[in-house]
Backbone as CSV, one residue per row, in Angstrom:
resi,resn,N_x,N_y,N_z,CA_x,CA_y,CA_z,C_x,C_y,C_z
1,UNK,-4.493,14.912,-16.387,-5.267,14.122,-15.456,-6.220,15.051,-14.717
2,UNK,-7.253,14.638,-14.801,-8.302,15.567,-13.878,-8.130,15.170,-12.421
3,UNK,-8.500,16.840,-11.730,-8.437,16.388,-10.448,-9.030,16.108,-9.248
4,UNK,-10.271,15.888,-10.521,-11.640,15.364,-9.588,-11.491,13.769,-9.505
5,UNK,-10.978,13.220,-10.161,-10.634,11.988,-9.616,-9.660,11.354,-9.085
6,UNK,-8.737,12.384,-8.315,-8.323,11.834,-7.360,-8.515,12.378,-6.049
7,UNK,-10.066,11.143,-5.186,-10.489,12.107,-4.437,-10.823,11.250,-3.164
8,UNK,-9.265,10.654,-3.034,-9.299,10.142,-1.721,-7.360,10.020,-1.330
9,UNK,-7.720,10.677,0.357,-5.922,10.882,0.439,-5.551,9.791,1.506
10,UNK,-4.497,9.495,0.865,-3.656,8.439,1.122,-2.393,8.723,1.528
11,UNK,-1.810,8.195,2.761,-0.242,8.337,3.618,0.134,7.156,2.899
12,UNK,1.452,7.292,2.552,2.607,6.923,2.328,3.329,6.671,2.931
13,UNK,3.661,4.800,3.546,4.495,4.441,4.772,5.805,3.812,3.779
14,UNK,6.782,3.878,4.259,7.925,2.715,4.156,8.434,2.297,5.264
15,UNK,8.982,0.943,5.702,9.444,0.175,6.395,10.469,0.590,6.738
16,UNK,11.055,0.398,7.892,12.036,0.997,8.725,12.235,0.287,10.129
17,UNK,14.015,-0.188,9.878,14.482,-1.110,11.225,14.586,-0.422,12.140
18,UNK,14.308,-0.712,13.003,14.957,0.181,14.650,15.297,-1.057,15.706
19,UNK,16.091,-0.867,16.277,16.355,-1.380,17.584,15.673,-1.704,18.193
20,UNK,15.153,-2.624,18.939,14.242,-2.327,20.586,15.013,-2.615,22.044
21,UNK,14.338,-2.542,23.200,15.789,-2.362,24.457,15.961,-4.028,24.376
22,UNK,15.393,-4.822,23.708,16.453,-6.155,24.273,17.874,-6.432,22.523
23,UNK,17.611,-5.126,21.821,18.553,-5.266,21.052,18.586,-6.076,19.569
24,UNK,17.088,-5.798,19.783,16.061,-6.650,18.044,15.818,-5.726,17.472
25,UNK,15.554,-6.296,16.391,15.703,-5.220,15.526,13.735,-5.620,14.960
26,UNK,13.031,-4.714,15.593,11.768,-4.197,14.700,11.678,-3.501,13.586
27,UNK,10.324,-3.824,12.741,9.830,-3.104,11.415,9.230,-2.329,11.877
28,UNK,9.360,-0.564,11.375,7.914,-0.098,11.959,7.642,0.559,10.924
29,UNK,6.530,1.164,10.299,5.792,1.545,8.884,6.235,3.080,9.479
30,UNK,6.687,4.337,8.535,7.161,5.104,8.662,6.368,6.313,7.650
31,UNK,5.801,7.185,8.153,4.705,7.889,6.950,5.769,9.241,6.416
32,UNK,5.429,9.027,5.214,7.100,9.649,4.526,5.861,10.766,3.462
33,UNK,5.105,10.557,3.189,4.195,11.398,1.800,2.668,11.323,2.373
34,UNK,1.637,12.165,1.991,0.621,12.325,1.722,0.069,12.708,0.332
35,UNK,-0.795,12.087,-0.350,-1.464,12.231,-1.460,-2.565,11.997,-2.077
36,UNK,-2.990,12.834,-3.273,-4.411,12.506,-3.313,-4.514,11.235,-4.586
37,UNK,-5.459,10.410,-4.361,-5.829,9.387,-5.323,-6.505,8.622,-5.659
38,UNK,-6.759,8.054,-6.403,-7.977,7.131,-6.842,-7.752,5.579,-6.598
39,UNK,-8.745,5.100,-5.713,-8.883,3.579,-5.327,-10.099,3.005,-5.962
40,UNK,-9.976,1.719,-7.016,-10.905,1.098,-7.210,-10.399,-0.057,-6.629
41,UNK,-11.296,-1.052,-6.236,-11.246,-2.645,-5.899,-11.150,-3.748,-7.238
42,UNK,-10.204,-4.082,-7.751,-10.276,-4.754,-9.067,-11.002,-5.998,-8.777
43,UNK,-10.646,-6.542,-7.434,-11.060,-8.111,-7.803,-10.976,-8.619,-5.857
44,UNK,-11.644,-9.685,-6.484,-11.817,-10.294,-4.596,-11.935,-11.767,-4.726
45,UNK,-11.574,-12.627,-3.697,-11.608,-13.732,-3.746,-11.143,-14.298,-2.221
46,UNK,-11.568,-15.297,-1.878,-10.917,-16.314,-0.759,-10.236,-16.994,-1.122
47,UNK,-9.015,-16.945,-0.136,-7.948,-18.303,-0.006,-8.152,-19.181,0.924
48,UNK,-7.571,-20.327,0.951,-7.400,-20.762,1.937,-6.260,-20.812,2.396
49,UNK,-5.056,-20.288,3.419,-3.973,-19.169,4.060,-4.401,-20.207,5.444
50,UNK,-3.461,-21.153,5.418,-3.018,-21.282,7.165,-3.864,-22.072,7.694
51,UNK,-4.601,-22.706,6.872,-5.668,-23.806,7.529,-7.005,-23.087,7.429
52,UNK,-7.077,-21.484,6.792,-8.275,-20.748,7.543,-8.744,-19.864,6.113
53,UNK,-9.784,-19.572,6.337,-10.442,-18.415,4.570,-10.466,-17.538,4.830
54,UNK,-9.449,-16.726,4.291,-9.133,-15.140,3.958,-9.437,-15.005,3.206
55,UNK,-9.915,-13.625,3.246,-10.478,-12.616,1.215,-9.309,-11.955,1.090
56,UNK,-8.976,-12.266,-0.125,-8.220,-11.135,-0.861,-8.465,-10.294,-1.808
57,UNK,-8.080,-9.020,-1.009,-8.807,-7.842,-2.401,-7.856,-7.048,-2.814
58,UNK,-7.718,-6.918,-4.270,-6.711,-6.332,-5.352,-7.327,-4.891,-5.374
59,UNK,-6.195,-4.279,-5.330,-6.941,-2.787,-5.355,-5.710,-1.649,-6.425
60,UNK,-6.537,-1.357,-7.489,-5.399,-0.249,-8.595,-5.715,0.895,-8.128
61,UNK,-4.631,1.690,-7.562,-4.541,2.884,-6.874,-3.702,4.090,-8.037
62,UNK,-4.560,4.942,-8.180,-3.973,6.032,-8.984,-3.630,7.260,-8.344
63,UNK,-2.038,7.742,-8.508,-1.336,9.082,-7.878,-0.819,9.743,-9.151
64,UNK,-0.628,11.165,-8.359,0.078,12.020,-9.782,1.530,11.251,-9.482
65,UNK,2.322,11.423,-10.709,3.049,11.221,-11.171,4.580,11.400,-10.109
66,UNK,5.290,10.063,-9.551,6.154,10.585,-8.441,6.900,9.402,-8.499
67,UNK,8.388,8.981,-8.196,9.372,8.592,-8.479,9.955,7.556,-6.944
68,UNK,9.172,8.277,-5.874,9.713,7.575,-4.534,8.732,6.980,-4.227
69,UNK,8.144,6.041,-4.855,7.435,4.765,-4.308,7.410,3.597,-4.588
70,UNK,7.995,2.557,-3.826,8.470,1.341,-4.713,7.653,0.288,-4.089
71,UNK,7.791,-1.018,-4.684,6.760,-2.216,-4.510,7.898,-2.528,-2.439
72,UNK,6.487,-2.979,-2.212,6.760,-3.336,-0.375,6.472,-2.361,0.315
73,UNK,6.018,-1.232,-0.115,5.536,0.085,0.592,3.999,-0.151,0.790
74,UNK,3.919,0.745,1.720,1.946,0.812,2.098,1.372,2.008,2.019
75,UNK,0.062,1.744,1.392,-0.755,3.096,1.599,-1.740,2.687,2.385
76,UNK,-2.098,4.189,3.130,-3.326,4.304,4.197,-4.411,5.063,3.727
77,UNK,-5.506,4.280,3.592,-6.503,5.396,3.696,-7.495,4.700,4.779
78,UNK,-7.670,6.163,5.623,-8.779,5.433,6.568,-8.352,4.591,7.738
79,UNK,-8.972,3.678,7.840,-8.505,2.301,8.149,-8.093,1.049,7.565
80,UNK,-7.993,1.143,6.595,-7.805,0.725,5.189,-6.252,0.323,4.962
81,UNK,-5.690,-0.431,5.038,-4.050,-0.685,4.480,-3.899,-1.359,3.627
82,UNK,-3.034,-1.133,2.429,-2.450,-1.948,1.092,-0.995,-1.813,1.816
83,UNK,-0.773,-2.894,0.623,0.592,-3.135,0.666,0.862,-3.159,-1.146
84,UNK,1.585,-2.616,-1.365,2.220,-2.020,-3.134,2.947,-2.976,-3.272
85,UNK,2.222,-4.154,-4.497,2.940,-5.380,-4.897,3.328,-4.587,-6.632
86,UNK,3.138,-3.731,-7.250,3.701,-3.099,-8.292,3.411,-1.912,-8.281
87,UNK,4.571,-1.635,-9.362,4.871,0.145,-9.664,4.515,-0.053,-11.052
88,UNK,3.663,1.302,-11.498,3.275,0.943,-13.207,3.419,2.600,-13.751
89,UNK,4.889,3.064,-13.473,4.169,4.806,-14.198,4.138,4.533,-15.199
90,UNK,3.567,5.648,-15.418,3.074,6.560,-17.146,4.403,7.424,-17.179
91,UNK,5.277,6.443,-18.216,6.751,7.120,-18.568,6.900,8.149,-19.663
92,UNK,5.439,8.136,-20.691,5.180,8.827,-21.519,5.096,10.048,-21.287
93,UNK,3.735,10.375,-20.739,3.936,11.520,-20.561,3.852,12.013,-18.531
94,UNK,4.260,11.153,-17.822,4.570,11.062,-16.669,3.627,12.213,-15.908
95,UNK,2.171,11.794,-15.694,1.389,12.150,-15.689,0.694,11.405,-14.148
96,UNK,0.842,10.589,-14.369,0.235,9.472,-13.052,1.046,8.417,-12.976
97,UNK,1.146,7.645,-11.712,1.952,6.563,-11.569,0.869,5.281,-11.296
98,UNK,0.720,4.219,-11.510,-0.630,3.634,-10.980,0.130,2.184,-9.550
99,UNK,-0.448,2.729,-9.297,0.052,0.885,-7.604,-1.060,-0.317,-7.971
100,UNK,-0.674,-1.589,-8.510,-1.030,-2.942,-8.068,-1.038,-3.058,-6.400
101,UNK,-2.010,-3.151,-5.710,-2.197,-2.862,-4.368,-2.840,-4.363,-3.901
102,UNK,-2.973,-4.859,-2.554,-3.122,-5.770,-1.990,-3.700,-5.069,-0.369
103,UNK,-5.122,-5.609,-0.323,-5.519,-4.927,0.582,-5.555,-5.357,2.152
104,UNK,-4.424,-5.241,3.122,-4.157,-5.827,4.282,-5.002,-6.148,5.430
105,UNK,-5.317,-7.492,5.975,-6.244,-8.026,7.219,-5.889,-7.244,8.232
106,UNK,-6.673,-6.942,9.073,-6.195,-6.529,9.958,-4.692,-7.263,10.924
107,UNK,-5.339,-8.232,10.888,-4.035,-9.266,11.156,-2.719,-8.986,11.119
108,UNK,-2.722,-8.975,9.675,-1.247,-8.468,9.390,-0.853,-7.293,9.127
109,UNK,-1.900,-6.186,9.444,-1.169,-4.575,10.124,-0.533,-4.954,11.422
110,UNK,-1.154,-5.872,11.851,-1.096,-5.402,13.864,0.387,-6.451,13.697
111,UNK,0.551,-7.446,12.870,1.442,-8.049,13.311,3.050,-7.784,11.760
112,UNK,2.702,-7.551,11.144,3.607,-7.076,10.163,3.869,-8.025,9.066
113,UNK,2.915,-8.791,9.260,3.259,-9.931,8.156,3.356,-9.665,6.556
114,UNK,3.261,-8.736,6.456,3.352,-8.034,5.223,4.103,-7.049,4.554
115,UNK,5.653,-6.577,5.562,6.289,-6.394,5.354,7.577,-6.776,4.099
116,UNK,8.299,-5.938,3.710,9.360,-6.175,2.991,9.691,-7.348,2.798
């Protein structure tokens, strides 16, 4: 894999319960990896979600080749948040792993609706 194309870095969150003081239990996104990789936008479209028109944009994210990242996880780039609806490595010659990605509203960073 060349490594001129992977030339945008991306944090690596997973979800994580904690407590809060009235004894609830919050999600909070937890940055576990940094890495370098390739984001294209596959596809875009509006829904209609809740009475209201949201875009949704599909995004195939390419990393070297790594074993601890599973679907319900998020990557950051920027300001930018996905949420990892698939895992696709290259078992062959385990070279790159590729993410089916889903690219998050602001909305549902701030509120977590896109969690696990």
């Amino acid at each position: 894999m060349a490594a001129g194309s992977l030339n945008r870095r991306v944090r690596l969150q997973h979800p994580q319960q904690r407590e809060n003081p009235a004894n609830e239990a919050d999600l909070e996104w937890v940055e576990f990896a940094s890495a370098w990789a390739s984001i294209r936008h596959t596809s875009g479209l509006k829904a209609l979600i809740a009475g209201a028109d949201r875009p949704i944009v599909r995004a195939s994210v390419r990393l070297r080749y790594r074993r601890d990242v599973s679907m319900g996880m998020r990557l950051v780039h920027g300001d930018d948040h996905y949420v990892v609806e698939a895992v696709l490595p290259d078992e062959d010659r385990r070279e790159y792993v590729d993410l089916v990605c889903r690219l998050l509203s602001p909305r549902e960073v701030e509120s977590d609706e896109a969690g696990p």
